[in-house]
C-alpha positions in Angstrom: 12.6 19.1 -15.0 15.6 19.1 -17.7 16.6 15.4 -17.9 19.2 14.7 -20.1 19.1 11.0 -22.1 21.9 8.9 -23.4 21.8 6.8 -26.5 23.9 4.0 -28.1 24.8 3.9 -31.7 21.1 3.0 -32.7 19.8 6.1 -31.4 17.7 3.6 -28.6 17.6 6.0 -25.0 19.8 4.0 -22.6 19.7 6.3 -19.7 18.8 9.5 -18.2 21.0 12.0 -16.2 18.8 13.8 -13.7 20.3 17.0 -11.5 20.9 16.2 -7.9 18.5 18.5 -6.7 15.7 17.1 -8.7 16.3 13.7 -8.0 16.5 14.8 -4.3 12.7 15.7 -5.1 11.5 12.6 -6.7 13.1 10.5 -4.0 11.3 12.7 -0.9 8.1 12.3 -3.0 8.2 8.9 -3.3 9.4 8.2 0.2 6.0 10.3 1.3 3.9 8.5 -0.9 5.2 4.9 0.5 4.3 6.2 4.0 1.4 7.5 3.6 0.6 3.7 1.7 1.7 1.8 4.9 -0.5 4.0 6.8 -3.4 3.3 4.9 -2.4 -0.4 4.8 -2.2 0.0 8.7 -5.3 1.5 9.4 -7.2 -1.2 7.1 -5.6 -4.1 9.1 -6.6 -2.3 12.6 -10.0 -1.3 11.1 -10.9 -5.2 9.8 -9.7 -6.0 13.5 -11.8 -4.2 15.2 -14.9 -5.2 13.2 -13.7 -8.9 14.3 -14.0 -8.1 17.6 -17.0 -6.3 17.3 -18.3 -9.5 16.1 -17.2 -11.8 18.5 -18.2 -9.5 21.3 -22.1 -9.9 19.6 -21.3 -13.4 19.1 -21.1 -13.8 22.9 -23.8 -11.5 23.4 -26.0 -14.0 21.2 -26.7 -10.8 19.4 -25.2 -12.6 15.9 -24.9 -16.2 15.0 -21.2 -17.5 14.3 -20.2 -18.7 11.2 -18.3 -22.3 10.7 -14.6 -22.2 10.3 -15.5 -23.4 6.5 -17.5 -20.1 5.5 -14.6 -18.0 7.2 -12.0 -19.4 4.9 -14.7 -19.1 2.0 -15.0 -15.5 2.8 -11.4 -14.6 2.4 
């Protein structure tokens, strides 16, 4: 990557210059990498759902014993 800085009078970087087609790159990258996140977020969320109805359905089946709305909330 060639990146070229700017500095002020103190010799301090103050900004970059990056070429088009490089910053093109980073911003595809990072775009990829936010999706793939919200997948993984996604698939947690429908995965801890699915164990919650897992357990009610044993619940109901007097296969487990529910829990009071007080260990729930001390759970989370």
């Amino acid at each position: 990557m060639s990146f070229q800085y700017t500095f002020d009078s103190k010799g301090k970087t103050i900004g970059v210059f990056v070429p088009l087609r490089e910053w093109e790159q980073i911003t595809s990258e990072l775009k990829k990498n936010k999706s793939a996140s919200k997948d993984r977020k996604k698939r947690t969320i429908l995965s801890g759902i699915e164990k919650g109805l897992k357990q009610v359905n044993q619940i109901e089946k007097g296969k487990l014993k529910p829990i009071s709305i007080k260990q729930l909330l001390d759970e989370l």
